[in-house]
MMTF fields as JSON, N, C-alpha, C and O atoms, coordinates in Angstrom:
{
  "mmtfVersion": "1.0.0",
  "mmtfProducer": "UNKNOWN",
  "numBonds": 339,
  "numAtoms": 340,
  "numGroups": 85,
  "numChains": 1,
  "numModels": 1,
  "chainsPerModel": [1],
  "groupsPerChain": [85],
  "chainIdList": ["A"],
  "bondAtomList": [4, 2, 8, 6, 12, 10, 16, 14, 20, 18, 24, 22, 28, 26, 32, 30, 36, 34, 40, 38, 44, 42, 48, 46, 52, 50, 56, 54, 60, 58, 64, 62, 68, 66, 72, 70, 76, 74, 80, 78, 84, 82, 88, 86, 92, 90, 96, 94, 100, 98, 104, 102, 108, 106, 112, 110, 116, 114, 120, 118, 124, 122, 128, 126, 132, 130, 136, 134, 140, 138, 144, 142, 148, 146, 152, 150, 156, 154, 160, 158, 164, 162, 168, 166, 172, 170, 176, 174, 180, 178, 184, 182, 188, 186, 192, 190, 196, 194, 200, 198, 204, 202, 208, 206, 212, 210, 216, 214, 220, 218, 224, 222, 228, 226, 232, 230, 236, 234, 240, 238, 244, 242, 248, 246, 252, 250, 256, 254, 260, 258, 264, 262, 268, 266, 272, 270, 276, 274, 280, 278, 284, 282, 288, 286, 292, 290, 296, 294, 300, 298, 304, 302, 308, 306, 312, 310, 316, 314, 320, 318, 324, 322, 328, 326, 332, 330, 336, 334],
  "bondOrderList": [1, 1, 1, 1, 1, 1, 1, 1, 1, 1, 1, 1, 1, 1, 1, 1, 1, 1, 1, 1, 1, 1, 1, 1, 1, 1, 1, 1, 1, 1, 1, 1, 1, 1, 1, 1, 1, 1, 1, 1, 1, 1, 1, 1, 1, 1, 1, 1, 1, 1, 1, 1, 1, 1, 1, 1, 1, 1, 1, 1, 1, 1, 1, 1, 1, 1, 1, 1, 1, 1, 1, 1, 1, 1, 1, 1, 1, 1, 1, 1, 1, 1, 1, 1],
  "groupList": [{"groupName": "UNK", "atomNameList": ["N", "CA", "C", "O"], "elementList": ["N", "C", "C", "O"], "formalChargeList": [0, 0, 0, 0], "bondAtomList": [1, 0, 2, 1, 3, 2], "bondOrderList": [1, 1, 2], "singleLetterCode": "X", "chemCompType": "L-PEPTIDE LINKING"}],
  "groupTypeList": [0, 0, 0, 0, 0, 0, 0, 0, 0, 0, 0, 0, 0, 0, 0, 0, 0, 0, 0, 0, 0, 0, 0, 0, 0, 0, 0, 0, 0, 0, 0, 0, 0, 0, 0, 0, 0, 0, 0, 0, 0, 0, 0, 0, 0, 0, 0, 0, 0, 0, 0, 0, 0, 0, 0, 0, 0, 0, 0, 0, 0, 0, 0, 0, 0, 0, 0, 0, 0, 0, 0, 0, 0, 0, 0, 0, 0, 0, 0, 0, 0, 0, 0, 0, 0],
  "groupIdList": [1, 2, 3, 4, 5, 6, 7, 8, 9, 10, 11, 12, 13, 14, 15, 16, 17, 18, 19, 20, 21, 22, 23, 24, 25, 26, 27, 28, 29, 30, 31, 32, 33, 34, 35, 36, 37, 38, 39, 40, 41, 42, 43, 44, 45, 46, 47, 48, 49, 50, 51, 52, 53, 54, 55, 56, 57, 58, 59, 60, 61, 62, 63, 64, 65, 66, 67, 68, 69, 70, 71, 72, 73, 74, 75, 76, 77, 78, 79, 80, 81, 82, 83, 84, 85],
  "secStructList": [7, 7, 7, 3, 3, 3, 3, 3, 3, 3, 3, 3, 7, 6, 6, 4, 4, 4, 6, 6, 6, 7, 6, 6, 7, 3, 3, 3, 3, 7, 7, 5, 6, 6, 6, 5, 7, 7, 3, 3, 3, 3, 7, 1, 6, 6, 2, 2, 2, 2, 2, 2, 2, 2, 2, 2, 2, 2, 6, 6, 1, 7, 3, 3, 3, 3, 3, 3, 3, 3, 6, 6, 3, 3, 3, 3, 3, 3, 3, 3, 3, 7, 7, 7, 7],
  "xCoordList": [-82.426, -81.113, -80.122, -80.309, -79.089, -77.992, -77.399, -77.214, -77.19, -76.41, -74.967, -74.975, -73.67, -72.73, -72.244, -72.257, -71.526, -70.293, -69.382, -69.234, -68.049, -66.866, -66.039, -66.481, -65.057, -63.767, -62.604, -62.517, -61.024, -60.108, -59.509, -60.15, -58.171, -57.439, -56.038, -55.952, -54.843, -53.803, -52.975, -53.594, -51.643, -51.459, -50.115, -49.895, -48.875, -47.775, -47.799, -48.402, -46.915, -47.024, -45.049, -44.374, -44.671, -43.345, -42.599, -41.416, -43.204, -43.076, -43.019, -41.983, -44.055, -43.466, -42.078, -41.283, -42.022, -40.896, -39.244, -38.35, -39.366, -38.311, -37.96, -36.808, -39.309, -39.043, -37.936, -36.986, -38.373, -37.099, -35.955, -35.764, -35.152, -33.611, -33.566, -32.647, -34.46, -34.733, -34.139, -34.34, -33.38, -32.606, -33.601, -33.308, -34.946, -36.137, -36.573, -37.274, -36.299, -37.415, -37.251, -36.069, -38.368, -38.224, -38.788, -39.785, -38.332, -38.844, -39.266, -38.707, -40.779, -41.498, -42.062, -42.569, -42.024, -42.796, -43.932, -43.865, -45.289, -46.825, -47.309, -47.701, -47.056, -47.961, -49.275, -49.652, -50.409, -51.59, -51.71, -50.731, -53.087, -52.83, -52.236, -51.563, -52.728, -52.436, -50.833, -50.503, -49.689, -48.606, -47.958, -46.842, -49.145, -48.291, -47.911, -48.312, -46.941, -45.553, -45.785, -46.251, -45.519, -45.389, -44.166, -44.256, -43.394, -42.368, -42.696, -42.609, -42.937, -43.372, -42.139, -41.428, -42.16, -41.467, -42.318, -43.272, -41.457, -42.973, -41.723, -40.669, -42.067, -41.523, -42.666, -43.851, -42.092, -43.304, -43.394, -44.546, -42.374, -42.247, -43.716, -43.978, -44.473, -45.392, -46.611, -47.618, -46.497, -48.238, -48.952, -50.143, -48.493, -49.489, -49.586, -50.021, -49.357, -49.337, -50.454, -51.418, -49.888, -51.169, -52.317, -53.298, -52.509, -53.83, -54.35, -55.465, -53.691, -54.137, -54.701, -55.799, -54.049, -54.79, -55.97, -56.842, -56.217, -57.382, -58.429, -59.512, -58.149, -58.634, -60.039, -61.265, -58.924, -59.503, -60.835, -61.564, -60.944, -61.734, -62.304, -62.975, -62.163, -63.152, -64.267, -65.337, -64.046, -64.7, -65.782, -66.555, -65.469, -66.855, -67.466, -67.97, -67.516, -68.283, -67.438, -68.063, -66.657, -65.469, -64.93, -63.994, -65.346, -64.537, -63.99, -64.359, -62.792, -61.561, -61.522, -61.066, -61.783, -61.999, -60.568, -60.14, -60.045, -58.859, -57.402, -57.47, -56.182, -55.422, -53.813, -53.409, -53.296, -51.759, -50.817, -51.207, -49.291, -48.842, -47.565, -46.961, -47.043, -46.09, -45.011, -45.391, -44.034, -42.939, -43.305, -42.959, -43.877, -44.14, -45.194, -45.143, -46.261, -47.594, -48.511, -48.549, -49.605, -50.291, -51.501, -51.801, -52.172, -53.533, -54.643, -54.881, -55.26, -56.99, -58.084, -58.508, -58.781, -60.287, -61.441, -61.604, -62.243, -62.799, -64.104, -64.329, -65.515, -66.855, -67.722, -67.236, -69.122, -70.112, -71.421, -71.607, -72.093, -73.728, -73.766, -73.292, -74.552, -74.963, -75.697, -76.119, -75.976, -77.06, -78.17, -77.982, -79.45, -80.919, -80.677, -79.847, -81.581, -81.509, -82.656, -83.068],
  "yCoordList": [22.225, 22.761, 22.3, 22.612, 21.577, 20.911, 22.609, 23.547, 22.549, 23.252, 23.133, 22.371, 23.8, 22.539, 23.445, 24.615, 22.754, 23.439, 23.011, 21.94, 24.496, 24.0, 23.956, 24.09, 23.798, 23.438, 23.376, 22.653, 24.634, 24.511, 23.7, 23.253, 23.373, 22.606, 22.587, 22.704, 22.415, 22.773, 21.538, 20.936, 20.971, 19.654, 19.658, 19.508, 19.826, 19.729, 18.326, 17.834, 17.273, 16.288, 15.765, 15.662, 15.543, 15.607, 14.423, 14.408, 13.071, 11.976, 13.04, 12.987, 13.993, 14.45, 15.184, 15.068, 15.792, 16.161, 16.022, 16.787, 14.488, 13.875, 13.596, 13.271, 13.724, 13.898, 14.22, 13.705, 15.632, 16.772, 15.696, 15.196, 15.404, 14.617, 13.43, 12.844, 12.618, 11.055, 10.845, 11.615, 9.736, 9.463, 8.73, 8.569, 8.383, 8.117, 9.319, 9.218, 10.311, 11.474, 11.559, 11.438, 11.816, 11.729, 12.9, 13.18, 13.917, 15.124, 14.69, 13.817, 15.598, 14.927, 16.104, 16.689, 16.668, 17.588, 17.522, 16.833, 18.257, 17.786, 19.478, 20.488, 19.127, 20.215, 20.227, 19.116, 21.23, 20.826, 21.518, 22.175, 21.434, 22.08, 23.19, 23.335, 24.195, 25.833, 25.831, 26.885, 24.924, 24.876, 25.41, 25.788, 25.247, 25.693, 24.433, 23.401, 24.591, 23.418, 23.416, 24.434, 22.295, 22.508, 21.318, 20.219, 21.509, 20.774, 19.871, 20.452, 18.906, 18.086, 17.106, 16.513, 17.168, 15.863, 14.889, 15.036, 13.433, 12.571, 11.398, 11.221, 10.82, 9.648, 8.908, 9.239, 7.846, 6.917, 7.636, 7.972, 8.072, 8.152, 9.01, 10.106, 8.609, 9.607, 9.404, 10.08, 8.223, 8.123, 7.75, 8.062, 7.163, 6.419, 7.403, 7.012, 8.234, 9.391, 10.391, 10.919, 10.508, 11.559, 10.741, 11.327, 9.627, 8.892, 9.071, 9.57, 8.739, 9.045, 9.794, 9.646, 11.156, 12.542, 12.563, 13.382, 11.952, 11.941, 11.34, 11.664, 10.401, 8.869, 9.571, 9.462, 10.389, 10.986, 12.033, 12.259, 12.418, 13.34, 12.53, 11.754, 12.504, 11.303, 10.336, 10.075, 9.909, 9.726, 10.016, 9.363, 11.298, 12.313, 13.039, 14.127, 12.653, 12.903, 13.886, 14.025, 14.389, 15.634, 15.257, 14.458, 15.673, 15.539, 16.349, 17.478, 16.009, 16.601, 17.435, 16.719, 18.467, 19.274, 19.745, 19.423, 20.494, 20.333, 20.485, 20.577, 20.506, 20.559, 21.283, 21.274, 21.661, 22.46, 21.779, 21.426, 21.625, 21.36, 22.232, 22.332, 22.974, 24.009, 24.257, 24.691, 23.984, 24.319, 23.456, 23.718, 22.525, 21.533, 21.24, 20.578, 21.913, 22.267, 21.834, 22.396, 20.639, 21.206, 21.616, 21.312, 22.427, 23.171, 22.592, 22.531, 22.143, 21.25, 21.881, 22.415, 21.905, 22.452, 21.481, 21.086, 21.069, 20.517, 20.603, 21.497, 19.925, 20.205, 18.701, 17.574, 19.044, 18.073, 18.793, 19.991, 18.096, 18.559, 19.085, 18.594, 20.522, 20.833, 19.797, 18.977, 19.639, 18.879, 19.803, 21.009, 19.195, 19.505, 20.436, 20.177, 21.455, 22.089, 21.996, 22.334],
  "zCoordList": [-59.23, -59.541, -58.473, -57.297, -58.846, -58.12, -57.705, -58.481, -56.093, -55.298, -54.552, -53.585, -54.867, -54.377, -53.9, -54.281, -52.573, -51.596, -52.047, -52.635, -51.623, -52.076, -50.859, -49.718, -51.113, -49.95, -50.713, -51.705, -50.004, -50.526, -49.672, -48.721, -49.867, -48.427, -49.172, -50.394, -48.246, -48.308, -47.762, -46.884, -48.084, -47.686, -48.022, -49.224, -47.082, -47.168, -47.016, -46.063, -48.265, -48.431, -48.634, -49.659, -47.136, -47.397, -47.805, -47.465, -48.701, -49.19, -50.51, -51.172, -50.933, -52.361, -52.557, -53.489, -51.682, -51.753, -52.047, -52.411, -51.649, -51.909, -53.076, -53.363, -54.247, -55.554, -55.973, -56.562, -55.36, -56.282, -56.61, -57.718, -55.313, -55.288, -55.51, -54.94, -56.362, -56.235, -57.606, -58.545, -57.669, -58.593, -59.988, -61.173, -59.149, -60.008, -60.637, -61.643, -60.246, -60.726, -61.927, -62.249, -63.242, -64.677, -64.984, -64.319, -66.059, -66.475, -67.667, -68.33, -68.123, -68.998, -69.122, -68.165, -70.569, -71.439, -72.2, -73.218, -71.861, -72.007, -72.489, -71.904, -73.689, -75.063, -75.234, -75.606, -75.094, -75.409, -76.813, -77.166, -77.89, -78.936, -79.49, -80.511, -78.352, -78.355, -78.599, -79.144, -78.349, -78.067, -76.558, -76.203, -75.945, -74.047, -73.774, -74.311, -72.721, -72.722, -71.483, -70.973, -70.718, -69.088, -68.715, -69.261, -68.068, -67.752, -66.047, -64.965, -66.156, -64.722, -64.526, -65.337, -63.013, -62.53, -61.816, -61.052, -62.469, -61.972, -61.478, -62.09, -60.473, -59.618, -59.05, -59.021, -58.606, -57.449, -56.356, -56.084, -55.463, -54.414, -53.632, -54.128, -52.661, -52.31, -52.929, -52.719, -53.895, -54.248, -53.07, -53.052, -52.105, -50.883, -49.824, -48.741, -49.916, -49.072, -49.725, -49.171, -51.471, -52.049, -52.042, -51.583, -52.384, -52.434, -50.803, -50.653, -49.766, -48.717, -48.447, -47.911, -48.774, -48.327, -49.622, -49.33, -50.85, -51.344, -51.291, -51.779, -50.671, -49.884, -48.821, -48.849, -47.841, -46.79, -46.868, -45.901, -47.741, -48.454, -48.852, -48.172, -50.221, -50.875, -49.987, -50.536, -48.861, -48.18, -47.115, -46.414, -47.329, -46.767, -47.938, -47.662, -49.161, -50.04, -50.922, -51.973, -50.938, -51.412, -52.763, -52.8, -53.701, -55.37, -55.448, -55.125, -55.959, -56.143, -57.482, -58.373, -57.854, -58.998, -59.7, -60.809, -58.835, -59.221, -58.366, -57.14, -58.993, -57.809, -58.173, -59.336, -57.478, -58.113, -57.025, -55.912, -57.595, -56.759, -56.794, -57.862, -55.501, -55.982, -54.581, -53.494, -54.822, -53.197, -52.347, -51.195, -52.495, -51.675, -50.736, -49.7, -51.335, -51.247, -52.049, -53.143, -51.763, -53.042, -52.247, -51.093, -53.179, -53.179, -54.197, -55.403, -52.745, -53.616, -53.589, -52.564, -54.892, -54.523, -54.779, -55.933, -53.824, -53.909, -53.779, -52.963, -54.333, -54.225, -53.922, -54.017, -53.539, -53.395, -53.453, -53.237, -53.7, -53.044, -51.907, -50.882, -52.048, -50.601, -50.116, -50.931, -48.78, -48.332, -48.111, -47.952, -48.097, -47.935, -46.397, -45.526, -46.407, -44.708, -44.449, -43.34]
}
């Protein structure tokens, strides 16, 4: 039976931020069947910064399960295999 640790982590990412005011930023409306609506803003700015901080993880074994991003915060939860003791 697979055993897994988790890990939250927290990551003020202030390349996203600049979103908000970026003359790139595009609002884009994403319906799933049920009809819930979610309104996102999506730009370039800050992908090399978020890949970074997923980069960083990812590399000590850490999958990224899921993630929120909110006030300029996002919040990751992440898991792997315990290791053997």
């Amino acid at each position: 039976m697979m055993v897994w640790e988790y890990k939250v982590t927290n990551h003020v990412i202030e390349e996203l931020k600049k979103c908000v005011d970026s003359p790139d930023t595009k609002k884009t409306i994403a319906c799933d069947e049920a009809g819930k609506c979610m309104v996102n803003d999506v730009c370039k700015i800050g992908t090399e910064a978020l890949a970074s901080v997923l980069n960083e993880l990812g590399k000590e074994r850490w999958e990224l399960i899921m993630t929120n991003y909110h006030h300029g915060v996002m919040l990751c939860i992440w898991k792997r295999p315990e290791e053997k003791q």
